[in-house]
C-alpha positions in Angstrom: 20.2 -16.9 52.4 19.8 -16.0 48.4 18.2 -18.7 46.7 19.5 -20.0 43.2 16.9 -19.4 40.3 15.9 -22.5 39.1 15.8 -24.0 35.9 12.1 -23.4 35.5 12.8 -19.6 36.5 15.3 -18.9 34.3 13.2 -21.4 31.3 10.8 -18.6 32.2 12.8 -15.3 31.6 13.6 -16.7 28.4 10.6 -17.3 27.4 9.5 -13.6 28.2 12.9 -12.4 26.7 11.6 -14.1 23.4 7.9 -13.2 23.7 9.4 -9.4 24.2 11.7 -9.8 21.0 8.8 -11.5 18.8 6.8 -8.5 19.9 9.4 -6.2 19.0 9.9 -7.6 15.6 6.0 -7.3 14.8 5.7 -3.7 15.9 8.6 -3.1 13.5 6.8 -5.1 11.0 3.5 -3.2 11.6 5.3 0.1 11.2 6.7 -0.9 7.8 3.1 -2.6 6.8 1.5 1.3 7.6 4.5 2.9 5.7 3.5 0.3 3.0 0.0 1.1 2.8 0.5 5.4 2.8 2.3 4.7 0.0 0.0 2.3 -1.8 -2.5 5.3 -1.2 -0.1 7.9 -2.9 0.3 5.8 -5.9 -3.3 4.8 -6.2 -4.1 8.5 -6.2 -1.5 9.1 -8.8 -2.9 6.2 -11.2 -6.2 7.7 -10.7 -5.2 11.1 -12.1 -3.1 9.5 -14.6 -5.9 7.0 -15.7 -8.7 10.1 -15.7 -5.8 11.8 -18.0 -5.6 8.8 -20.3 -9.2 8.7 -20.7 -9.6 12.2 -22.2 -6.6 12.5 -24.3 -8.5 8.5 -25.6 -11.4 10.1 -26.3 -10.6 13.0 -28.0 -8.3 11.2 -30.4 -11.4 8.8 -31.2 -13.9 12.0 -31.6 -10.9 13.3 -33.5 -10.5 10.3 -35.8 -14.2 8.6 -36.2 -16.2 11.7 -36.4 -19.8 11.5 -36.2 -21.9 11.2 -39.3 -23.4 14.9 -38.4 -20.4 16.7 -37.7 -19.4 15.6 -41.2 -22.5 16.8 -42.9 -22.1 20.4 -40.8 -18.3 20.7 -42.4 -19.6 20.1 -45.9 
C-alpha cells in the first residue's frame, strides 16, 4: 500500500523548492556583488593614478605661474 503525500508534505517540498530558489538567487546576487567590487577596485586604482597625475601637472603649473620671490631675484 503507497500512501498519498499529504497536504502538509507537499506544503513542505514547496517550501524547500522556494528556500532552494531564494538561495539560488542570492548566490547569483553574491557573484555579481564580488564582480562589482573587482571592479570598484580597478577603477579606484585608476582614479588614484589619475589623481597622483593631476596633482603634478597642478603643481607645476602653479610653480610655473606664481614663482617664488627668490627664483625671481636668481633670473634677474
Amino acid at each position: 500500500m503507497q500512501s498519498q503525500p499529504t497536504n502538509a508534505t507537499q506544503a513542505k517540498d514547496r517550501n524547500y523548492m522556494q528556500l532552494g530558489h531564494s538561495l539560488a538567487r542570492m548566490s547569483r546576487a553574491i557573484a555579481q556583488t564580488a564582480d562589482l567590487c573587482e571592479l570598484m577596485k580597478v577603477n579606484l586604482d585608476a582614479m588614484r593614478v589619475l589623481s597622483a597625475s593631476h596633482a603634478a601637472q597642478f603643481m607645476t603649473v602653479a610653480m610655473e605661474l606664481n614663482p617664488d620671490e627668490d627664483e625671481e631675484e636668481q633670473r634677474e
